[in-house]
N, C-alpha and C positions, 0 to 999 in steps of 0.2 A: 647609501642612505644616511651614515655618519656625516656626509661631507654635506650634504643637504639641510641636512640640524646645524652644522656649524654656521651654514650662508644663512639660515633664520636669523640665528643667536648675533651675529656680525650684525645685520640689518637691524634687529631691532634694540640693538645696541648704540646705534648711529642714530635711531629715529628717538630714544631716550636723552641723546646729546642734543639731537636739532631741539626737543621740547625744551632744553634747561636753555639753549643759547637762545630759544624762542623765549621764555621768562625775561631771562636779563637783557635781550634785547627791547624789549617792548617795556622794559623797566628806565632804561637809559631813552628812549623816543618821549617817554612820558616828564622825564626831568628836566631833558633838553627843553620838551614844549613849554614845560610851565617850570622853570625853574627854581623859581619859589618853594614849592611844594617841599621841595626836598629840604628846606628850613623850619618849614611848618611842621612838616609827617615827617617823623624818623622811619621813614619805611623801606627797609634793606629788599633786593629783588628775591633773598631767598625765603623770604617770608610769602611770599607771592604762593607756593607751593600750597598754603590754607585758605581759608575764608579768609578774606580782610575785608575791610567798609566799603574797598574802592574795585575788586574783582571777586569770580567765582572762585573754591583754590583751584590752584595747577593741577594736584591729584586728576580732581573731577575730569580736566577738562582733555588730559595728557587720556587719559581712559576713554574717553569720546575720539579723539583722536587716533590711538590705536585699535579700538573697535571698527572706525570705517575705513580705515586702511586698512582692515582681515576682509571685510565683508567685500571691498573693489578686487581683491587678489593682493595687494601688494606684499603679501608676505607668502602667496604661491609662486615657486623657483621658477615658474615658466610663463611667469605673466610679472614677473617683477624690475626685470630689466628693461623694460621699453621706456625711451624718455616721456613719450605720450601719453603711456598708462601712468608712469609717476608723477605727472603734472595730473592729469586728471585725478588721480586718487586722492592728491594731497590738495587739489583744492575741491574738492567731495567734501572730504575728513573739515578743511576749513569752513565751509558754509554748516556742516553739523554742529561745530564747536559754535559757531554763531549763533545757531537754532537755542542749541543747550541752555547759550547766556540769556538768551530770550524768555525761554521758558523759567530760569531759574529767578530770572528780575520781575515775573509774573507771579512766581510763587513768593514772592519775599517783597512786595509794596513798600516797605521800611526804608528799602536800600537802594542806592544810588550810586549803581555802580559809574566807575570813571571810562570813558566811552573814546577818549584817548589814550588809557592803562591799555583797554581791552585790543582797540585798534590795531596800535604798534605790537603787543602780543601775539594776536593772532597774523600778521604779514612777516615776524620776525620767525615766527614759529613756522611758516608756511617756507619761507625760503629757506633758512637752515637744513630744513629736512629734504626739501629738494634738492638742494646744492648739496648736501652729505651722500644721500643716494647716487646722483648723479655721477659725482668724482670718484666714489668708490666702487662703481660697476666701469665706469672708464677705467682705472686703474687696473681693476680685476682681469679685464677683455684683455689687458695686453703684458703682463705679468705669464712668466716661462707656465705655470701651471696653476689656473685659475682653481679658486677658492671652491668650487664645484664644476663640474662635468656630465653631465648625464648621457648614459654608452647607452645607444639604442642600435636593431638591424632592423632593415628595411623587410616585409616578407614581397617578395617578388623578385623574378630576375628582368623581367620587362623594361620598356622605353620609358612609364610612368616610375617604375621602383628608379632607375638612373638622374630621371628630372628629378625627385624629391630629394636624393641624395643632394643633384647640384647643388639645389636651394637652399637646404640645410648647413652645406659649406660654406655657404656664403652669405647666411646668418653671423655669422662668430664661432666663438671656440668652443662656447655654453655646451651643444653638442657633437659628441665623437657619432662617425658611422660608424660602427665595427665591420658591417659586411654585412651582406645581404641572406634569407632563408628561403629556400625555391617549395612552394606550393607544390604538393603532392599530383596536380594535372601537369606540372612544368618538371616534372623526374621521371619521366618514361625515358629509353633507347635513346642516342641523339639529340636530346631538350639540352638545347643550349643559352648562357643569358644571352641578351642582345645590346651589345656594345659593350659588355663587366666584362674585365679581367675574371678568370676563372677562380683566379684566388681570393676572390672577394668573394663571391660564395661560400659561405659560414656551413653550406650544408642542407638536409632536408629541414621542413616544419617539423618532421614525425621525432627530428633527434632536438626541440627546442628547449627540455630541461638540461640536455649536456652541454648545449652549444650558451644557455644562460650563464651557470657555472663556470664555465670555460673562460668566459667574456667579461663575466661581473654585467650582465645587460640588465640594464631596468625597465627599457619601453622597446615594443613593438608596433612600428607604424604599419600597419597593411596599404600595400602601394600597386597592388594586383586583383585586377577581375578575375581570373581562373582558382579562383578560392573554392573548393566545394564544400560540400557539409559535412563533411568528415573535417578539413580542413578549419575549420572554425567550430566544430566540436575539443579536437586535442586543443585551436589556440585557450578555448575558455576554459578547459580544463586545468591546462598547465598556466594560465594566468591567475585563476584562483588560488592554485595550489603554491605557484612562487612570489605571489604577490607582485606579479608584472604590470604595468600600464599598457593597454593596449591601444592605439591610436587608427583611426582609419583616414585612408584619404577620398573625399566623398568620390563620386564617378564622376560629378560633373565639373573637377577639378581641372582648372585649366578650360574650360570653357565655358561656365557660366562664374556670376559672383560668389564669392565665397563666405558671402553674407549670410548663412545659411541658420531657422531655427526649426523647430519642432513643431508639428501640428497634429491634429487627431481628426482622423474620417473613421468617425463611428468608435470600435472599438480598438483599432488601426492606430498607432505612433509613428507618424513619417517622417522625413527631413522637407521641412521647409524653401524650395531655393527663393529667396525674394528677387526682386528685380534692383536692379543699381540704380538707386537715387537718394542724392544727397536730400536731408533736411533741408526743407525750405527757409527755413528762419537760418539753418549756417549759409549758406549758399548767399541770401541777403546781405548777412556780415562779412562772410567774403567777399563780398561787392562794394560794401562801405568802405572797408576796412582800404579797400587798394581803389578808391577814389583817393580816400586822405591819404594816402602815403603818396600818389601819383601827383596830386596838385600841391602838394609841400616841398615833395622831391622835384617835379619839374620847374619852380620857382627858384630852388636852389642848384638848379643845373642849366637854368638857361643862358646862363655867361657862355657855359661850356659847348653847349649845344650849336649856337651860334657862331663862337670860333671855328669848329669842326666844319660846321658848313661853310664857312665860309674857306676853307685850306680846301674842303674838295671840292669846292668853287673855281680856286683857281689854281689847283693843279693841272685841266686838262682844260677847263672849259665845260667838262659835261653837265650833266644834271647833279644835283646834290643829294637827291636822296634814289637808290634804289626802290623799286613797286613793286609787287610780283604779288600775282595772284597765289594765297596757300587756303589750304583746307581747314573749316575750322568746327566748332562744336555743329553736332548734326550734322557733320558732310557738306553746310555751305562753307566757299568760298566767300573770302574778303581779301581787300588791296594792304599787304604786306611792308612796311614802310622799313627801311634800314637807311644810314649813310651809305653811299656809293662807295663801295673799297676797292671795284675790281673795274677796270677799264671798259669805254664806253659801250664794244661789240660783244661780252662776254658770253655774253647767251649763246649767241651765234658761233662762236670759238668752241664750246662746251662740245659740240660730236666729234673734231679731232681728237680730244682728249680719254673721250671713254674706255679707250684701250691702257689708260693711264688710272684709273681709278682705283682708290686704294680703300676704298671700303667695302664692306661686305653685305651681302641685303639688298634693297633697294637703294640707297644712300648713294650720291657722289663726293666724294672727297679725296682732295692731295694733299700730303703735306707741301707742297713747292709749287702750289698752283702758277703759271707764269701771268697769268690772269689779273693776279694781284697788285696793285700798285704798292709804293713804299708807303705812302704812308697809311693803305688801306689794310697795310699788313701790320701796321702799330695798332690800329682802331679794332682790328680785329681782337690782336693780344690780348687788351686789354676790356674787350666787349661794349668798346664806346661805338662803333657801329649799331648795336642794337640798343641804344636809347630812344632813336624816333618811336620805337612802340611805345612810349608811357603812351604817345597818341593812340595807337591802335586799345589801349585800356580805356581810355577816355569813351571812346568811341563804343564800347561796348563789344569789341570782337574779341578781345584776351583778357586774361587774368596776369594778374602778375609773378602768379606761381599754379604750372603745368605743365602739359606735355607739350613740345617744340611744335610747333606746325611745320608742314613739311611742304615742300616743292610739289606742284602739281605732276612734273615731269618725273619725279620720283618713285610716283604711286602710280605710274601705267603699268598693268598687270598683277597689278598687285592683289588683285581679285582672283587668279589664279592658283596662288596659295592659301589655301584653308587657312593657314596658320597666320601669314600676314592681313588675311582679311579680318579675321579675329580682330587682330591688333589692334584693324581700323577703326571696327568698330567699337573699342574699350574707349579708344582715346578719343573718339566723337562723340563721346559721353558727355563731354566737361570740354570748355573754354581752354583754347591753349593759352601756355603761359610766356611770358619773356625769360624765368629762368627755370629749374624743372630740377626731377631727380635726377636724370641724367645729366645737366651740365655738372653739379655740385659733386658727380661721380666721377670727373674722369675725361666730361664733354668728347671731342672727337676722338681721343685715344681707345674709348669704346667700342665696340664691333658694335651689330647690327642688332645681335642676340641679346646682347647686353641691355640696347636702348629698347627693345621691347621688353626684356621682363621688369624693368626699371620704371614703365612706364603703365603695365598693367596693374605694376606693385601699390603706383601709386592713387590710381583709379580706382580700386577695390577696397584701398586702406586711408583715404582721403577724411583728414582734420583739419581743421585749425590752427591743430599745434604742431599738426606734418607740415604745414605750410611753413608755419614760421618759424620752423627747424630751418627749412629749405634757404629759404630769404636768410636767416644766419650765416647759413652755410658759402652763400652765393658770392658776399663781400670779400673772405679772404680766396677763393678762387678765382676770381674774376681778379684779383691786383697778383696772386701769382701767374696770371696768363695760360695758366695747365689746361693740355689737350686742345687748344684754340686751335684754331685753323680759318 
């Protein structure tokens, strides 16, 4: 809990520096604009902290500021590391401080505040605080022993207790498993976990104030159906008593959205599941938003485009661009455009090979495909094959950031597994994209497992600003070549 007060005190020490570099930032934008001023008004930035003629003071406005970033989470240790929640919190906090000045220039007619002071203020103060947050949860993640940890056990020994651990791990460091606590239906004769090391087993529920102690454990995720009511009598007992967080994983975890809120039938408090659908007015702006970036970017790539076509033009004589029907939002198909990389019969070649595939899942993939020509194995590297889609954008069939569409021949039977039919259906959600979570992870070095839960991750937790995480992320992996094929 100490370590937890000090990552407060750390953060809002950083979000005190972003305000003051917000000040003399948006002090220096105002000088720069009207240069003069600074002849006229001897007015120093640290003055800025009070009322003056020309803004609200800092105080005020540093207090508005830190008030709607408590009220978004960003100063709760489990909601304050996400880059998303930090861009949105801090531009929340920004449109409040705006509100503020609004109001305060209504209660004071007299004054005339400067509307380029305030401007460059509030974006200098906006970014600071972002970029400080930012750097210094990046730094934290990868430093020998981050600045907090919070030790949680799982309660279950089951296939669900296993998956949550996964996910967990492969969050970050932020959280340690210690081990897992077996439900008092999962401790008769022979109850064994399923897939855990037996030494991960921390022990019974009924031993869970020795096995806290023992551990220093502050949260308990419940990750098991066979909970009885004895079983969640001792948890609420010993969670009050040691002041534990206890977490549940809802049941319909892993197959429906995890969108989930609170509703009342009658006198009745239930869990909410909604149905997965995006905001229509984002969904819009994601549409806008990869219009303009498609017809700006393809203006500035069609030198390039053309060249390419025109080398797989006349390397063999074939066609230039690759077709193929793929799967898209809703389960319809649309015609799949790429440059041609792989020799003209390749389709036809692909059943000798299946004894050869090196993927897992439904998926086909070699690293050595012989299929590949030279230079379709450059275009590949480098993901200049897959520029014909800014058209399939154009066209309305993809998004520029999504899940890959996949080969029709890929998904025969794939209705057979529960588990991969799931998949199909998350990812028939939403518009596939040209680049996705899973290229920006890792692309074909990933298993199968991997591109499903990368893909569900991003279906369920889909923003804007996941997006253009994504797109960031897209440009330096795509010129290191990693995991192409």
């Amino acid at each position: 809990m100490a370590r937890i007060g000090l990552l407060k005190a750390v953060v809002l020490l950083l979000d005190l520096l972003g305000l003051t570099i917000g000040l003399w930032g948006g002090h220096r934008l105002w000088v720069w604009y009207k240069p003069h001023l600074e002849l006229l008004v001897p007015l120093r930035w640290w003055e800025l902290w009070l009322p003056t003629a020309f803004s609200p003071g800092g105080l005020v406005l540093a207090c508005v500021w830190l008030l709607v970033m408590r009220q978004v989470g960003l100063y709760d240790p489990d909601r304050m590391t996400s880059s998303a929640r930090i861009a949105s919190g801090v531009s929340r906090a920004a449109g409040a401080v705006l509100v503020a000045v609004v109001v305060l220039q209504f209660l004071q007619p007299e004054q005339t505040y400067s509307r380029t002071l305030l401007a460059g203020t509030l974006l200098a103060t906006a970014a600071a605080i972002g970029a400080l947050r930012l750097a210094f949860f990046r730094v934290n993640a990868h430093v020998p022993k981050p600045i907090v940890q919070r030790r949680l056990a799982i309660v279950g020994v089951g296939e669900e207790a296993r998956a949550m651990a996964d996910r967990l791990q492969r969050r970050g460091r932020d959280w340690v498993v210690c081990g897992y606590l077996r439900p008092l239906a999962d401790s008769g004769p022979g109850a064994a976990a399923e897939g855990l090391d037996e030494d991960a087993v921390l022990g019974s529920i009924t031993d869970v104030r020795a096995l806290v102690n023992a551990h220093d454990l502050q949260v308990l995720i419940l990750a098991s159906r066979a909970l009885s009511r004895q079983d969640s009598l001792i948890l609420a007992t010993e969670a009050d008593r040691l002041g534990l967080r206890v977490l549940q994983v809802p049941l319909s975890w892993g197959i429906a959205s995890p969108r989930i809120d609170l509703a009342r039938v009658g006198d009745l408090q239930l869990i909410d599941i909604t149905s997965l659908a995006y905001p229509t007015f984002g969904e819009q702006l994601k549409r806008g938003i990869d219009l303009v970036l498609v017809g700006l970017g393809g203006a500035l790539l069609l030198p390039l485009l053309t060249l390419v076509g025109l080398l797989v033009k006349l390397q063999d004589g074939g066609p230039v661009f690759f077709v193929q029907q793929r799967v898209g939002r809703g389960g319809r198909t649309f015609p799949f455009f790429k440059f041609r990389s792989m020799v003209v019969d390749a389709e036809q070649q692909r059943a000798a090979l299946e004894a050869d595939n090196e993927a897992d899942g439904v998926l086909f993939k070699m690293a050595h495909d012989p299929r590949i020509t030279p230079l379709g194995r450059f275009i590949r590297k480098y993901s200049i094959d897959e520029l014909p889609q800014l058209w399939n954008v154009l066209r309305g069939d993809m998004n520029l950031v999504g899940p890959r569409p996949l080969p029709l021949s890929d998904l025969e039977g794939a209705e057979d597994d529960a588990e991969v039919a799931y998949w199909m259906e998350m990812r028939q959600k939403v518009r596939p994209g040209i680049t996705g979570p899973w290229q920006v992870s890792g692309r074909s070095n990933l298993g199968f497992e991997a591109m499903v839960n990368h893909d569900i991750a991003y279906v369920q937790e889909w923003s804007l600003w996941l997006d253009i995480v994504i797109l960031f992320k897209t440009v330096p992996a795509v010129l290191r070549g990693r995991g192409a094929r």
